[in-house]
N, CA, C and O atoms as a Tripos MOL2 file, in Angstrom:
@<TRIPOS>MOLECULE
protein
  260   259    65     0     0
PROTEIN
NO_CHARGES

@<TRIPOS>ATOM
      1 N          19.6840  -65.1510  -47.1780 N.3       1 UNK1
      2 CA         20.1310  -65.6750  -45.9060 C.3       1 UNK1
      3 C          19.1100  -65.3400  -44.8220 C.2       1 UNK1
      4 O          18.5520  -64.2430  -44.8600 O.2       1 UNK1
      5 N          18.7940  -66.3480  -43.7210 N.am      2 UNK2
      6 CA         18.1900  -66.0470  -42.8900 C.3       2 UNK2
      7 C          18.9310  -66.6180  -41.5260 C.2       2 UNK2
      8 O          19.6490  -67.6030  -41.3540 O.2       2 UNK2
      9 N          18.4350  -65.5400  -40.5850 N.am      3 UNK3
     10 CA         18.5010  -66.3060  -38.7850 C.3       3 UNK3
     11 C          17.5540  -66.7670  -38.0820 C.2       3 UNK3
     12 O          16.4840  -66.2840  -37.7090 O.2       3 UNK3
     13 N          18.1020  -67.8520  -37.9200 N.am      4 UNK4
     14 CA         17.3990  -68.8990  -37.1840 C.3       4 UNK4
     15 C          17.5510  -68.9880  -35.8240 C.2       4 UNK4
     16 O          18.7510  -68.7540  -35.6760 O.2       4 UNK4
     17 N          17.1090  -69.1700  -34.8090 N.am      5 UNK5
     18 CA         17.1750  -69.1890  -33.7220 C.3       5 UNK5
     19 C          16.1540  -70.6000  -32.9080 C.2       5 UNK5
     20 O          14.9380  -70.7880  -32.8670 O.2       5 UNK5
     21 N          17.2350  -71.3200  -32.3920 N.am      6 UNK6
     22 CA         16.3530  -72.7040  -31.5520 C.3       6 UNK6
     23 C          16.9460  -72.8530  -30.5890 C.2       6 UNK6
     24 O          18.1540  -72.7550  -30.3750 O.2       6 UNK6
     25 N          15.8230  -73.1900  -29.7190 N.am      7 UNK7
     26 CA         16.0550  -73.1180  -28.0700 C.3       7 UNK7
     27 C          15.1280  -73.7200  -26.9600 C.2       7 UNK7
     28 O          14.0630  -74.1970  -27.3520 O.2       7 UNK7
     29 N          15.3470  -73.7460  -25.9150 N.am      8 UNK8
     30 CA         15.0330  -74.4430  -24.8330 C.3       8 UNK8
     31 C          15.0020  -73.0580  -23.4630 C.2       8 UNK8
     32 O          15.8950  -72.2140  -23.5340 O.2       8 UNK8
     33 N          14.5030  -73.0040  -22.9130 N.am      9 UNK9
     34 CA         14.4950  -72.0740  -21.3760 C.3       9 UNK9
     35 C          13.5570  -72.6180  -20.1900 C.2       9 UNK9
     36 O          12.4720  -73.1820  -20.3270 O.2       9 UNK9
     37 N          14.1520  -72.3510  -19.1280 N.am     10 UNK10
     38 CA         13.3060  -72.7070  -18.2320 C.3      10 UNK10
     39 C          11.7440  -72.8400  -17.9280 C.2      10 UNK10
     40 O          11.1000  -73.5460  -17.1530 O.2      10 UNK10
     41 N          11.3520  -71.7010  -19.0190 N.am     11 UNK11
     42 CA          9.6120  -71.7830  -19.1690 C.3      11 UNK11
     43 C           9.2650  -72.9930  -19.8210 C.2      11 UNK11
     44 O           8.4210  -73.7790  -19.3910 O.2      11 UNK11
     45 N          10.0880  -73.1740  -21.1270 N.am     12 UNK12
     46 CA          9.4950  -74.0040  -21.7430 C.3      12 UNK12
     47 C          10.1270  -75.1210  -22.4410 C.2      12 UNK12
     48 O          10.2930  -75.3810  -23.6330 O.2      12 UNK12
     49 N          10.5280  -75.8910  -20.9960 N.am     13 UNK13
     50 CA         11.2200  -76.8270  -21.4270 C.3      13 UNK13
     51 C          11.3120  -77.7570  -19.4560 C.2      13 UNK13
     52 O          11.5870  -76.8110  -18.7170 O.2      13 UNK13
     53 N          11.2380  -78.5430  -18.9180 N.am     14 UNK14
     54 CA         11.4110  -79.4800  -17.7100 C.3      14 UNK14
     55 C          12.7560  -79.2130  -17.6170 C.2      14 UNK14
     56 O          13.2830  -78.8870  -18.6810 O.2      14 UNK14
     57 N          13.5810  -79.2670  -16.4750 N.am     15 UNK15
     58 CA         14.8610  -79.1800  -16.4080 C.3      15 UNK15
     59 C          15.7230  -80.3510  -16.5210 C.2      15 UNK15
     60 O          16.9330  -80.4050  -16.3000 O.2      15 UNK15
     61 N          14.9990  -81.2080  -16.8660 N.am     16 UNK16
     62 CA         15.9560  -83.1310  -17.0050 C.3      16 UNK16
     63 C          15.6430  -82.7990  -18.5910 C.2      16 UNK16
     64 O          16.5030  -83.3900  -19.2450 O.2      16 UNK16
     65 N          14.8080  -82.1330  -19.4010 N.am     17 UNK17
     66 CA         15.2980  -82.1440  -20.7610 C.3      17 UNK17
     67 C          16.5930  -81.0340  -20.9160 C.2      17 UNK17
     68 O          17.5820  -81.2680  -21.6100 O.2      17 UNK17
     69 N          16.4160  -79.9610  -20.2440 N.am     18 UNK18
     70 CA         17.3040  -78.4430  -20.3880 C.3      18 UNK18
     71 C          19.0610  -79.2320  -19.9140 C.2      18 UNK18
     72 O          20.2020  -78.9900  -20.3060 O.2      18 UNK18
     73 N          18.6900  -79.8740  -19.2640 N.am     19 UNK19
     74 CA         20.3260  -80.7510  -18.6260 C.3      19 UNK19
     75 C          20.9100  -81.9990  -19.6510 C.2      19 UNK19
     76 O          22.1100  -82.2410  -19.7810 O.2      19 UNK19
     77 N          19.7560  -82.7750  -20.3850 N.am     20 UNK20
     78 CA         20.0850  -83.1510  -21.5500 C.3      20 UNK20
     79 C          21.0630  -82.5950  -22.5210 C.2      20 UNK20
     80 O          21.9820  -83.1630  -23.1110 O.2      20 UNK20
     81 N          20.6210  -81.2200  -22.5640 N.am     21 UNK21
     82 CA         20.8590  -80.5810  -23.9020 C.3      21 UNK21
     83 C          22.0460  -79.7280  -23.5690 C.2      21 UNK21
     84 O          22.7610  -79.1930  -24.4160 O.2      21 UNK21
     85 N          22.2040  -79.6400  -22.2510 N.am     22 UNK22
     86 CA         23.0190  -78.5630  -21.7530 C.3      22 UNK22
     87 C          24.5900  -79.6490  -22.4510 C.2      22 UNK22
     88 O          24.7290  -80.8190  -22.8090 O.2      22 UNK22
     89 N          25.6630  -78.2090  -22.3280 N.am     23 UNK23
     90 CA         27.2060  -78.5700  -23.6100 C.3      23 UNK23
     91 C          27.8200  -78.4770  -22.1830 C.2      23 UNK23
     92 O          27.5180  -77.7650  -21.2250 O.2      23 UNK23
     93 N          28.6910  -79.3380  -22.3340 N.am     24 UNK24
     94 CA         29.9220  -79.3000  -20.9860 C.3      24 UNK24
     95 C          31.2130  -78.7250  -21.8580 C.2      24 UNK24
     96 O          31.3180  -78.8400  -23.0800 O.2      24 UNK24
     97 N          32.0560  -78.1630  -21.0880 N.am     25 UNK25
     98 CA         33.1690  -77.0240  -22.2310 C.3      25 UNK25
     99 C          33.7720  -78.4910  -23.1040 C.2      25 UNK25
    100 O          33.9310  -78.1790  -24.2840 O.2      25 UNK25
    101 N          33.9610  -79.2480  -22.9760 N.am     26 UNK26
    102 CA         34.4260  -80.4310  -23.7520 C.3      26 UNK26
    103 C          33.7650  -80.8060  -24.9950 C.2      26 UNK26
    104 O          34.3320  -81.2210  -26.0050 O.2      26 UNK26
    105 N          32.5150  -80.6240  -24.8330 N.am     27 UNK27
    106 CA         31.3800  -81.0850  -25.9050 C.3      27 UNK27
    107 C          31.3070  -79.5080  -26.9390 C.2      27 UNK27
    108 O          31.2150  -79.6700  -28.1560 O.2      27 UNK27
    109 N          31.3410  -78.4120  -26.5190 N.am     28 UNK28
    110 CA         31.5190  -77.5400  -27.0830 C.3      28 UNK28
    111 C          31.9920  -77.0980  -28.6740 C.2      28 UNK28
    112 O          31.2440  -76.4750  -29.4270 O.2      28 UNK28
    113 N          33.5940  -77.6100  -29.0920 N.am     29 UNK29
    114 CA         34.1930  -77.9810  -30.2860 C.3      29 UNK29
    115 C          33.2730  -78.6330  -30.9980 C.2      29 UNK29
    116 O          32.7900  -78.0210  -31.9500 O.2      29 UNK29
    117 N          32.8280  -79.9530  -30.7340 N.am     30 UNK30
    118 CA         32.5590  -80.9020  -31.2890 C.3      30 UNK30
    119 C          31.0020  -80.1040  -31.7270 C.2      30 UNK30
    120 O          30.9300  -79.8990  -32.9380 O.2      30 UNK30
    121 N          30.0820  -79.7540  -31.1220 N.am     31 UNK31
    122 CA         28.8700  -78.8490  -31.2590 C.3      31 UNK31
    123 C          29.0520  -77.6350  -32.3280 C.2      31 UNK31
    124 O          28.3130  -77.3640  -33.2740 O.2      31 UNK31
    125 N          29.8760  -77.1840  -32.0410 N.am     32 UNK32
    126 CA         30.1090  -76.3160  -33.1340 C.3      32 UNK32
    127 C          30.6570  -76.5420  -34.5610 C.2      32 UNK32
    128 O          30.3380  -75.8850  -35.5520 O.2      32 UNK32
    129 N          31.4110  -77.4310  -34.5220 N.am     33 UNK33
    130 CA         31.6640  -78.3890  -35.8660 C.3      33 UNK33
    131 C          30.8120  -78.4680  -36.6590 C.2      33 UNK33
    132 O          30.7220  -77.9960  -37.7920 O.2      33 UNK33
    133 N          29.5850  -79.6010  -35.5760 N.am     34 UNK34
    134 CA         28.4730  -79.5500  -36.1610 C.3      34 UNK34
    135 C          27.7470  -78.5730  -36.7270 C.2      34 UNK34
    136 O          27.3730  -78.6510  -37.8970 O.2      34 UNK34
    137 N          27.4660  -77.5110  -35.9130 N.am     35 UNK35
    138 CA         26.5970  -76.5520  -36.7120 C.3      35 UNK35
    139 C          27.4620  -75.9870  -37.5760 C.2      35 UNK35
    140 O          26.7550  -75.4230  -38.4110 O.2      35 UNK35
    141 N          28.6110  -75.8210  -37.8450 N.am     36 UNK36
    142 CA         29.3040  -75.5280  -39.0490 C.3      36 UNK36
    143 C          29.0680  -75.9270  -40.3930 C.2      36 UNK36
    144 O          29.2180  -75.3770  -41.4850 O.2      36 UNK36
    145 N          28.5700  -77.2740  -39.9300 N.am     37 UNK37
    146 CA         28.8620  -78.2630  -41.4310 C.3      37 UNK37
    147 C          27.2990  -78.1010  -42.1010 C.2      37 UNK37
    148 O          27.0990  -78.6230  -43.1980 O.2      37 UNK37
    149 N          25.8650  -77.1460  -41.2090 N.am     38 UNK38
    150 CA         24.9660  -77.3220  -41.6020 C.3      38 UNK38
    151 C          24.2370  -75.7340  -41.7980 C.2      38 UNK38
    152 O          23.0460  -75.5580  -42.0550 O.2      38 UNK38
    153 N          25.2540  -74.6630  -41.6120 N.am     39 UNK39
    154 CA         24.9090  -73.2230  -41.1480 C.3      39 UNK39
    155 C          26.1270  -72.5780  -42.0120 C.2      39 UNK39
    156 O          26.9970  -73.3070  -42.4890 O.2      39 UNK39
    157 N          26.1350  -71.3710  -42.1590 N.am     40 UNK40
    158 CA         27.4110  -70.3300  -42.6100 C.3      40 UNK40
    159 C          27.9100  -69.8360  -41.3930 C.2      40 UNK40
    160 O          28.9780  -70.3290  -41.0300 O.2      40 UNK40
    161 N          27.4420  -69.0590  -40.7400 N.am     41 UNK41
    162 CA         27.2670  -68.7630  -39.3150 C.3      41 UNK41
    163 C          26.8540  -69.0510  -37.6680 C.2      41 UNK41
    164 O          25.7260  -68.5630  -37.6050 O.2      41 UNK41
    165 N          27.0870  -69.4300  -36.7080 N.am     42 UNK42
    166 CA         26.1690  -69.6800  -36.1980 C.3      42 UNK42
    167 C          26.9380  -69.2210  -34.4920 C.2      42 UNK42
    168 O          27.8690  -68.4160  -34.4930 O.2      42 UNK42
    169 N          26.5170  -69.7230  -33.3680 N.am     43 UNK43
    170 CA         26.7930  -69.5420  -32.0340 C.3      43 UNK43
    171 C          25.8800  -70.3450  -30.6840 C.2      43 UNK43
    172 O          24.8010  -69.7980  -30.4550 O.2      43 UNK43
    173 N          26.0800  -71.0680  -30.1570 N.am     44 UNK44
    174 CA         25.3560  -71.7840  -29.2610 C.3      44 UNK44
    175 C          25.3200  -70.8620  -27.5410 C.2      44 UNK44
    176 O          26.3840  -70.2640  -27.3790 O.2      44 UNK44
    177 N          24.7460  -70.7570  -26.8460 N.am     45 UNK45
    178 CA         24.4630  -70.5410  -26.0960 C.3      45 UNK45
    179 C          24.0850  -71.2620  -24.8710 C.2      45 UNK45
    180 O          22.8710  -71.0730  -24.7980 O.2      45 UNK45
    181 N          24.4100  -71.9190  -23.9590 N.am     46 UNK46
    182 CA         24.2470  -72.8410  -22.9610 C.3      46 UNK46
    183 C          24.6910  -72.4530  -21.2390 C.2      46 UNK46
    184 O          25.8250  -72.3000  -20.7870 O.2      46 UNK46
    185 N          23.5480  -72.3780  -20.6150 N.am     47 UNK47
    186 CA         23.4290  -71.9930  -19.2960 C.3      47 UNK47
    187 C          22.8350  -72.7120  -18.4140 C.2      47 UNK47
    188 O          22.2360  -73.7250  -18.7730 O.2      47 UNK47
    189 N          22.8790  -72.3450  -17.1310 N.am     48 UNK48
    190 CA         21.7850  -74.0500  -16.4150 C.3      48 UNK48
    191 C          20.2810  -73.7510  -16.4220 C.2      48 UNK48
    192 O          19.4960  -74.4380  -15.7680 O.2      48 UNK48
    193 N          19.8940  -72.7040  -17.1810 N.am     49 UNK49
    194 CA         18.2210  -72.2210  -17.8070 C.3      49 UNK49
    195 C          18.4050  -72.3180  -18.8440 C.2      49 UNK49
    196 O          17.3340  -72.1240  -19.4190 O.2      49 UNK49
    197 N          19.3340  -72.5600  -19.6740 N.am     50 UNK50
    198 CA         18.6990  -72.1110  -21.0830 C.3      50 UNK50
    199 C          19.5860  -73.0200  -22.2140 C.2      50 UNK50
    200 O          20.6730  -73.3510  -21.7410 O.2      50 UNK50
    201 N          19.4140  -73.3860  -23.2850 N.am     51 UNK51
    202 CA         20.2440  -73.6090  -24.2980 C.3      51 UNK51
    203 C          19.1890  -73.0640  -25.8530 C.2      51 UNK51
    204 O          17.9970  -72.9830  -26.1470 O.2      51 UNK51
    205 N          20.7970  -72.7480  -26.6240 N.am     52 UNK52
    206 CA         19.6520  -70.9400  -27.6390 C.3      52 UNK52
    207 C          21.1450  -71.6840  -29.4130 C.2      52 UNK52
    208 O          22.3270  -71.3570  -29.5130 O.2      52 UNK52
    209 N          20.7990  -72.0980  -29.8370 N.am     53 UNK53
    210 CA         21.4330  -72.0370  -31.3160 C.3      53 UNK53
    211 C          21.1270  -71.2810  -32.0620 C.2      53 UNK53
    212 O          19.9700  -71.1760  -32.4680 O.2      53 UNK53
    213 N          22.2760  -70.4200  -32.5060 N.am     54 UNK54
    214 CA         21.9600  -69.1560  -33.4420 C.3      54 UNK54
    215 C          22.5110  -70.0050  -34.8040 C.2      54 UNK54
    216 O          23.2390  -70.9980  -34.8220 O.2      54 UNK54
    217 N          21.9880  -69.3610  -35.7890 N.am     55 UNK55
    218 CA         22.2530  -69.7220  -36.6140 C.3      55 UNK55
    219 C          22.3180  -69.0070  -38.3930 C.2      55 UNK55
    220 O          21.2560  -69.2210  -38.9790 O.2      55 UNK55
    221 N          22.8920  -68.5870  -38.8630 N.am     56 UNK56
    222 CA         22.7520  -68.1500  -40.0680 C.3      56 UNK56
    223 C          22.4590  -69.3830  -41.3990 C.2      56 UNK56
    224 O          23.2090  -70.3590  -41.4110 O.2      56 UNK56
    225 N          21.4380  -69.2810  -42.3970 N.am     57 UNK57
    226 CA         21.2440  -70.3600  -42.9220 C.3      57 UNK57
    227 C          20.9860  -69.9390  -44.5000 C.2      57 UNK57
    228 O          20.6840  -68.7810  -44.7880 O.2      57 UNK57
    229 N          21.1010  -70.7630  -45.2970 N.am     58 UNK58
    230 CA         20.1250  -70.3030  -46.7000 C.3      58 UNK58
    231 C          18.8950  -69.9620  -46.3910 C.2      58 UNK58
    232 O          18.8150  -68.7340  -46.4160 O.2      58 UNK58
    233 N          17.5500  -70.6290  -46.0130 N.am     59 UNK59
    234 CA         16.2630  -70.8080  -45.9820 C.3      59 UNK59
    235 C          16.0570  -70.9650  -44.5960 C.2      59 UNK59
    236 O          16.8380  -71.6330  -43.9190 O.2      59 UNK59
    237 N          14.9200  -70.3200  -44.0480 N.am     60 UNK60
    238 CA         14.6500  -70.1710  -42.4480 C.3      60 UNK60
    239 C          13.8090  -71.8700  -42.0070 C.2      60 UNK60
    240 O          13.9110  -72.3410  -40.8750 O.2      60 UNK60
    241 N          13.2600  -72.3620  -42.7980 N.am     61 UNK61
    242 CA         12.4760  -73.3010  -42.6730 C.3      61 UNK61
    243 C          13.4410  -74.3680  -42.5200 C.2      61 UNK61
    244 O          13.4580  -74.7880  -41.3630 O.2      61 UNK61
    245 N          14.2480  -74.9450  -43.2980 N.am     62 UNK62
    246 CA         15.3010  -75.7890  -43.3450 C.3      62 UNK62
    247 C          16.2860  -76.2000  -42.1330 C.2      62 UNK62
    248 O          16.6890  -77.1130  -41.4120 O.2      62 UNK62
    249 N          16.3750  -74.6440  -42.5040 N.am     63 UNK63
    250 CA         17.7830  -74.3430  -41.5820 C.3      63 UNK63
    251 C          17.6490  -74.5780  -40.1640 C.2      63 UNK63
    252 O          18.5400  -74.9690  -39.4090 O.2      63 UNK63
    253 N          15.5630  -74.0980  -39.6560 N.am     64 UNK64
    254 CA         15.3290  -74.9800  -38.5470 C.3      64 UNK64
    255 C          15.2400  -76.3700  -37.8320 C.2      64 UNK64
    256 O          15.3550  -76.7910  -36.6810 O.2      64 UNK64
    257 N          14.9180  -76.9940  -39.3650 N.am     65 UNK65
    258 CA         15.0740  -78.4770  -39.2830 C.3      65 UNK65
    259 C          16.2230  -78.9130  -39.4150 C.2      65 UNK65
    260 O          16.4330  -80.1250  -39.3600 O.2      65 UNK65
@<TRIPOS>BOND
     1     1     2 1
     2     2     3 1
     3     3     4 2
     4     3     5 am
     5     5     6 1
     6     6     7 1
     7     7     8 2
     8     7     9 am
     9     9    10 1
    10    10    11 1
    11    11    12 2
    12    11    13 am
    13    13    14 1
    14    14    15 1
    15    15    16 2
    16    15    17 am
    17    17    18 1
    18    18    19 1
    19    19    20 2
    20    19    21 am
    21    21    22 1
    22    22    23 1
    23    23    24 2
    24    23    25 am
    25    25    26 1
    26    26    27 1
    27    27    28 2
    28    27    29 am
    29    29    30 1
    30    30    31 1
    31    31    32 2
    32    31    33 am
    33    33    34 1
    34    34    35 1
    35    35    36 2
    36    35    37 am
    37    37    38 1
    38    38    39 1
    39    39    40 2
    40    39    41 am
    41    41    42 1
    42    42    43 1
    43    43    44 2
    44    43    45 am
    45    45    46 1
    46    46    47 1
    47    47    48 2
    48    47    49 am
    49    49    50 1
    50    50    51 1
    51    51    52 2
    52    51    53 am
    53    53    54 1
    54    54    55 1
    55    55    56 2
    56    55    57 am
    57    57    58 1
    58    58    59 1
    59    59    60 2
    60    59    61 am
    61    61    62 1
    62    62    63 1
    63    63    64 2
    64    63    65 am
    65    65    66 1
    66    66    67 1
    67    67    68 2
    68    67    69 am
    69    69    70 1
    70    70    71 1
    71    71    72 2
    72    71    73 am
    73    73    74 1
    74    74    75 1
    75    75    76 2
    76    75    77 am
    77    77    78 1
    78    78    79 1
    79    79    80 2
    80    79    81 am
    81    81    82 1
    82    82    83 1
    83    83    84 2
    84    83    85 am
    85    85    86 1
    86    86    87 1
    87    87    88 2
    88    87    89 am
    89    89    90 1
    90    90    91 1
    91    91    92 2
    92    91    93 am
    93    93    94 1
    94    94    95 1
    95    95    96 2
    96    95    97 am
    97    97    98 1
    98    98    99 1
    99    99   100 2
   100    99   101 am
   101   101   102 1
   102   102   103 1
   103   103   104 2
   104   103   105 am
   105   105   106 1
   106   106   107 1
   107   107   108 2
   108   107   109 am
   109   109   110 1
   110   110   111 1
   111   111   112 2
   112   111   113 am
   113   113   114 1
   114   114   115 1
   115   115   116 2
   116   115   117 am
   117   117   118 1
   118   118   119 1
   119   119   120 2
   120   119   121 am
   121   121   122 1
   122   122   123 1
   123   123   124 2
   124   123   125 am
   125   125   126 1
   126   126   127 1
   127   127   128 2
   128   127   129 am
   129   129   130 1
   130   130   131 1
   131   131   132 2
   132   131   133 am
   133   133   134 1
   134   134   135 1
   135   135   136 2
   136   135   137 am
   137   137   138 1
   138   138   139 1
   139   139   140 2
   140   139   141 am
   141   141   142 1
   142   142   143 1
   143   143   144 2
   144   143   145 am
   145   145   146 1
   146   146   147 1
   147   147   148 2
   148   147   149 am
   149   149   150 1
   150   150   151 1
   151   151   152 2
   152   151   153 am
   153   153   154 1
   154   154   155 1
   155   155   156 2
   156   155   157 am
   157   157   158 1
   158   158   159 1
   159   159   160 2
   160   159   161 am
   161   161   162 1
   162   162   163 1
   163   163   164 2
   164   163   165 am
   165   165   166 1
   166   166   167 1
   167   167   168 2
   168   167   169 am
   169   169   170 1
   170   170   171 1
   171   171   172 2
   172   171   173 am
   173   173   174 1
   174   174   175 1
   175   175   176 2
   176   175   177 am
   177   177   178 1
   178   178   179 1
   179   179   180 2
   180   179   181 am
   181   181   182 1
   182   182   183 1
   183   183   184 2
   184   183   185 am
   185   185   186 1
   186   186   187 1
   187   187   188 2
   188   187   189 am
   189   189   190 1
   190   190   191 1
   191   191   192 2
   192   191   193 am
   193   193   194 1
   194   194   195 1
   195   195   196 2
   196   195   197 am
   197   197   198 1
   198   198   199 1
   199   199   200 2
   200   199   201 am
   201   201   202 1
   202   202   203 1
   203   203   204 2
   204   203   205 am
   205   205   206 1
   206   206   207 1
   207   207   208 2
   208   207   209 am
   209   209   210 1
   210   210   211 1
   211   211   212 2
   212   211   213 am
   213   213   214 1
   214   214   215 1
   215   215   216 2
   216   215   217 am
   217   217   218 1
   218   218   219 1
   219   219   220 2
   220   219   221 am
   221   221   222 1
   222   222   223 1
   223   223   224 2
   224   223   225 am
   225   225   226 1
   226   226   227 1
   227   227   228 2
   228   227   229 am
   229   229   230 1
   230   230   231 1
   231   231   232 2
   232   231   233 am
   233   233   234 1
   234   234   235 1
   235   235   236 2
   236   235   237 am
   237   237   238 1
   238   238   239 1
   239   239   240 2
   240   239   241 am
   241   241   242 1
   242   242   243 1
   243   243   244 2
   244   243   245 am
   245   245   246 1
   246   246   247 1
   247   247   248 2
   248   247   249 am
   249   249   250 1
   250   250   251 1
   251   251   252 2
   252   251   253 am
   253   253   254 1
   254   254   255 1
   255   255   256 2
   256   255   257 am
   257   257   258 1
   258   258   259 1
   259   259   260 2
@<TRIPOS>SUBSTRUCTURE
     1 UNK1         2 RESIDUE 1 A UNK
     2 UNK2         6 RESIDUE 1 A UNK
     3 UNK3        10 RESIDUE 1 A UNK
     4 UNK4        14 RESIDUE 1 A UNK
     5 UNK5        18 RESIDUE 1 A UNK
     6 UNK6        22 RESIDUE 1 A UNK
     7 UNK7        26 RESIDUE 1 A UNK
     8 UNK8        30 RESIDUE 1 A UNK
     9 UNK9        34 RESIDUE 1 A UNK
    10 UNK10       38 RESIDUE 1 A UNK
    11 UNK11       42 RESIDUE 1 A UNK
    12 UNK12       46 RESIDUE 1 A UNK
    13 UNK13       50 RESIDUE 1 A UNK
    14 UNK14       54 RESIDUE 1 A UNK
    15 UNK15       58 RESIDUE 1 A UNK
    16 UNK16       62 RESIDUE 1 A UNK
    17 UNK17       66 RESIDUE 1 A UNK
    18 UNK18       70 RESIDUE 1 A UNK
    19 UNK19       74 RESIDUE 1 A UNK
    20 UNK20       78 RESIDUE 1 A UNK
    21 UNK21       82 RESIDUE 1 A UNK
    22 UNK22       86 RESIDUE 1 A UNK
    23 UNK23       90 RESIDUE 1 A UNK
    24 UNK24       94 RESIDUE 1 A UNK
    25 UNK25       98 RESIDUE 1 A UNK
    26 UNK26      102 RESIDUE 1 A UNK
    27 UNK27      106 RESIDUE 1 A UNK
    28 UNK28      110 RESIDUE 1 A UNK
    29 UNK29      114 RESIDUE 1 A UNK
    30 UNK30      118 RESIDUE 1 A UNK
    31 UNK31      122 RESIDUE 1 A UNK
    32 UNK32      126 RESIDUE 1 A UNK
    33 UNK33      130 RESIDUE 1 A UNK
    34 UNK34      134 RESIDUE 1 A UNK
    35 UNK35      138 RESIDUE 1 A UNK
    36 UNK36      142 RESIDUE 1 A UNK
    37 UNK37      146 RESIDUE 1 A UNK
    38 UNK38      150 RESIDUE 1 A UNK
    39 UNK39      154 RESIDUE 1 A UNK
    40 UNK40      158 RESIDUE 1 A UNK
    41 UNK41      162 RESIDUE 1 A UNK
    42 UNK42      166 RESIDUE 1 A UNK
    43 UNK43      170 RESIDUE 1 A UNK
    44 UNK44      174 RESIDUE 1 A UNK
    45 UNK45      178 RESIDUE 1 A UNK
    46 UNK46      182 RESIDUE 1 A UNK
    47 UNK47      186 RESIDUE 1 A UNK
    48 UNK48      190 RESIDUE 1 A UNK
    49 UNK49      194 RESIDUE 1 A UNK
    50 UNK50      198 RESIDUE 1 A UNK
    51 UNK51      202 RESIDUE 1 A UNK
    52 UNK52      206 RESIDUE 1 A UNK
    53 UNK53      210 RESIDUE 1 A UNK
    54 UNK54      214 RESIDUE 1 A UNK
    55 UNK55      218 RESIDUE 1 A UNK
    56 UNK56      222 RESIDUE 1 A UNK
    57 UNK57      226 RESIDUE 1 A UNK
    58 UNK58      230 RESIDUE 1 A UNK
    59 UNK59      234 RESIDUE 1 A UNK
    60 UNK60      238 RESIDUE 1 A UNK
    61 UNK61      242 RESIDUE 1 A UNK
    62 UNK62      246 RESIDUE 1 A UNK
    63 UNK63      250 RESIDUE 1 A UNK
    64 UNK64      254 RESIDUE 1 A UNK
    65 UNK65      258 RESIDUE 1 A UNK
């Protein structure tokens, strides 16, 4: 098993992409579903700097893609 970690922050990322990506509490469920169905573990993270997917996976390479 490995952790994966993918993300976006104010350094390195424009803020019209970071607002893209940003989860409104509604979209939330549905986001996590998702990474359910592709992770064992996982946790999203979303702020008006930052969005961070944690993730527990089989293979670190994969599991990023």
């Amino acid at each position: 098993m490995q952790i994966v970690v993918v993300g976006v922050n104010h350094a390195s990322a424009p803020s019209d992409l970071r607002e893209q990506l940003t989860l409104a509490p509604g979209q939330l469920s549905t986001a996590l579903g998702e990474l359910k169905a592709i992770a064992r573990e996982g946790f999203i993270v979303s702020t008006c700097n930052r969005v961070e997917v944690y993730a527990v996976v089989g293979h670190a390479v994969s599991g990023v893609d």
